[in-house]
C-alpha positions as CSV (number, residue, x, y, z in Angstrom):
1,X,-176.6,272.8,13.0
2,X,-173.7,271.2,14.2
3,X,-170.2,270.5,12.1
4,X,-169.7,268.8,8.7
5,X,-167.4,266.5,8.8
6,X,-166.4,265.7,5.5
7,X,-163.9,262.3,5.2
8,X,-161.6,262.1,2.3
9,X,-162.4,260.9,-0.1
10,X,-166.3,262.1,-0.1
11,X,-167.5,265.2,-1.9
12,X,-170.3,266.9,-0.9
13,X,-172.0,270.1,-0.6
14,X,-170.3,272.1,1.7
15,X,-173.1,273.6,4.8
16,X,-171.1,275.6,6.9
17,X,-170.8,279.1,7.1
18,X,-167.0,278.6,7.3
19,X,-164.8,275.8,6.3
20,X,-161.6,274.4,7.6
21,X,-159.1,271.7,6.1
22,X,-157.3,270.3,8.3
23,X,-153.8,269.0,6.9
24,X,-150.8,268.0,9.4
25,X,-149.3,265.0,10.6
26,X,-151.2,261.9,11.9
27,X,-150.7,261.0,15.2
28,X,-149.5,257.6,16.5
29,X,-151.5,254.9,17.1
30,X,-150.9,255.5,21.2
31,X,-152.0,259.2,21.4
32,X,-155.2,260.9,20.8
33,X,-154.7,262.4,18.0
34,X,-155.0,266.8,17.5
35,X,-157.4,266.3,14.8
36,X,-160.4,264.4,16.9
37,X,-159.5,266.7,19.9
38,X,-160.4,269.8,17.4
39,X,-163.3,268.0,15.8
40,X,-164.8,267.0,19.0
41,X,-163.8,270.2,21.5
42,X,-163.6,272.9,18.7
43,X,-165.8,272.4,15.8
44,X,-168.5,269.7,16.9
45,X,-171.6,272.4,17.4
46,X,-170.4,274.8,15.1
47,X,-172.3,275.8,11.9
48,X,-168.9,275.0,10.1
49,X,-167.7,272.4,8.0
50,X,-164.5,270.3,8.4
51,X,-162.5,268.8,5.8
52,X,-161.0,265.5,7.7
53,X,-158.4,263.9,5.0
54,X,-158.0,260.8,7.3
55,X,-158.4,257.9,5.7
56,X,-159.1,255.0,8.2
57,X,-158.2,252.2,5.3
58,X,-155.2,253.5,4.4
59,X,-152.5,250.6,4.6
60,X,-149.0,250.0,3.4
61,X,-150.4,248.0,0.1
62,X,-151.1,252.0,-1.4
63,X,-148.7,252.7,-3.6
64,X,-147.6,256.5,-3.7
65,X,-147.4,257.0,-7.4
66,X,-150.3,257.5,-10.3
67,X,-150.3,253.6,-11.2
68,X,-152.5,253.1,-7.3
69,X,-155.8,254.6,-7.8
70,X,-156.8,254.8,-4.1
71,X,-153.8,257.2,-3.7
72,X,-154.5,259.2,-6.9
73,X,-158.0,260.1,-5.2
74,X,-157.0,261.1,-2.0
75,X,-154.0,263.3,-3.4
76,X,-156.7,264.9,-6.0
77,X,-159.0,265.0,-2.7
78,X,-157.0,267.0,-0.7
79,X,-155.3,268.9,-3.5
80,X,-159.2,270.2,-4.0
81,X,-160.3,270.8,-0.6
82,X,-157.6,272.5,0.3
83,X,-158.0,275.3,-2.5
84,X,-162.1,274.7,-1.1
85,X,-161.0,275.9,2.4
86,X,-161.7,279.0,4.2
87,X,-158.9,278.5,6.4
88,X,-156.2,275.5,5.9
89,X,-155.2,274.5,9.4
90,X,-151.6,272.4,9.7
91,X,-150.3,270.5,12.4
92,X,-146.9,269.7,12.9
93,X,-146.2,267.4,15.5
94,X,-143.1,266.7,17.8
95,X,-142.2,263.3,16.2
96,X,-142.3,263.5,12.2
97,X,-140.0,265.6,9.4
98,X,-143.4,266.0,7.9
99,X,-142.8,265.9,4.1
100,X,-146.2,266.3,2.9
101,X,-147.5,268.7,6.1
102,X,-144.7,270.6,4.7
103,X,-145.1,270.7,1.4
104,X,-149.4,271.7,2.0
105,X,-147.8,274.6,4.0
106,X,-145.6,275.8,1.3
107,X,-149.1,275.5,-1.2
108,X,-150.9,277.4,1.2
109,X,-148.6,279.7,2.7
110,X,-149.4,282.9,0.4
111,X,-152.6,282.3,0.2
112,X,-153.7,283.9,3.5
113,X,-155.4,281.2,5.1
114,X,-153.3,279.4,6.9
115,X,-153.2,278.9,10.3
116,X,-150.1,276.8,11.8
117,X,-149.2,274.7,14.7
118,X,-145.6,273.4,15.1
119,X,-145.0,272.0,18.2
120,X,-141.6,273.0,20.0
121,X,-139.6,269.9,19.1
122,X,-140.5,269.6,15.3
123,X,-137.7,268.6,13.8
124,X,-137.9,271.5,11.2
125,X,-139.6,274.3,13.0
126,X,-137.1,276.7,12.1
127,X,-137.9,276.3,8.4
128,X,-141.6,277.0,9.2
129,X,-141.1,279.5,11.3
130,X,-139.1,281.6,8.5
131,X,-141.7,280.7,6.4
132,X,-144.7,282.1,8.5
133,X,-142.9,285.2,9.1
134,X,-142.0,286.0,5.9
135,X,-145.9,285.2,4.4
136,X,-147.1,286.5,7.6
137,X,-148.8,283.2,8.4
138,X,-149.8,282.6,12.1
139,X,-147.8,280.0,14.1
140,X,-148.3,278.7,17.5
141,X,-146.5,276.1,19.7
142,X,-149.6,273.8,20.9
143,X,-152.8,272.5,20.5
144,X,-154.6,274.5,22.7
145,X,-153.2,277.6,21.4
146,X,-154.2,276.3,17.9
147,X,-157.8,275.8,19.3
148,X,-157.8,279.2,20.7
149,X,-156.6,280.7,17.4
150,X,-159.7,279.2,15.9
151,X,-162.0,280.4,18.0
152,X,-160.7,284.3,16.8
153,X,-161.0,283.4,13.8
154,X,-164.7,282.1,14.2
155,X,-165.0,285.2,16.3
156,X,-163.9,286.9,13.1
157,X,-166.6,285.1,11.1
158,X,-169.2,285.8,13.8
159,X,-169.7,282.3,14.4
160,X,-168.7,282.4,17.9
């Protein structure tokens, strides 16, 4: 069995023996972004399942408020898989503030399973990095470092 990819906003049964959301900043439109170079390099012939919260027809006609129902399903969406999740995975890249990545780590951060990657120049990295080390969260600087985190914690799971 390889991954499950679940997209926002589907709902299905989960397969995998483990599950990871993966919340963080989008990438821009010029780079490949970290969650396809996980998908495709990390999970693709896992027995795992992957909640994706990308949503290819987002646009700037949604509405971030309870009147646009597109954005009230993908907030409830994510919202849900990330309580779902094994492990919540968040990305914090070199060229956002990140108010929502930000705000998912501070849901997830006592939970215990959260694993984050800010890189170097995020603008805010000093607020995540009190925040890991006071909720003993693991942090690391890049993504192949993220990958490589992952793979202990399939090793963990016996997956690997």
């Amino acid at each position: 069995m390889g991954a499950q990819i679940i997209q926002a906003p589907l709902r299905q049964k989960i397969e995998g023996r483990l599950s990871f959301f993966l919340a963080g900043t989008m990438s821009p439109d010029s780079q490949i972004g970290w969650r396809p170079v996980l998908i495709d390099e990390t999970f693709s012939d896992l027995p795992i399942t992957v909640f994706d919260p990308t949503r290819l027809d987002w646009d700037e006609t949604w509405r971030e408020d309870f009147s646009d129902a597109r954005w009230v399903e993908q907030i409830q969406w994510e919202l849900d898989m990330q309580e779902l999740a094994d492990v919540v995975v968040v990305f914090l890249g070199d060229t956002s503030v990140a108010p929502i990545s930000m705000l998912e780590l501070g849901l997830n951060a006592k939970s215990g399973k959260v694993l984050v990657c800010a890189m170097p120049r995020f603008a805010k990295r000093g607020n995540v990095e009190a925040i890991c080390a006071r909720y003993h969260v693991p942090l690391v600087s890049c993504v192949e470092d993220l990958q490589s985190a992952i793979k202990d914690i399939l090793a963990k799971h016996s997956i690997l």
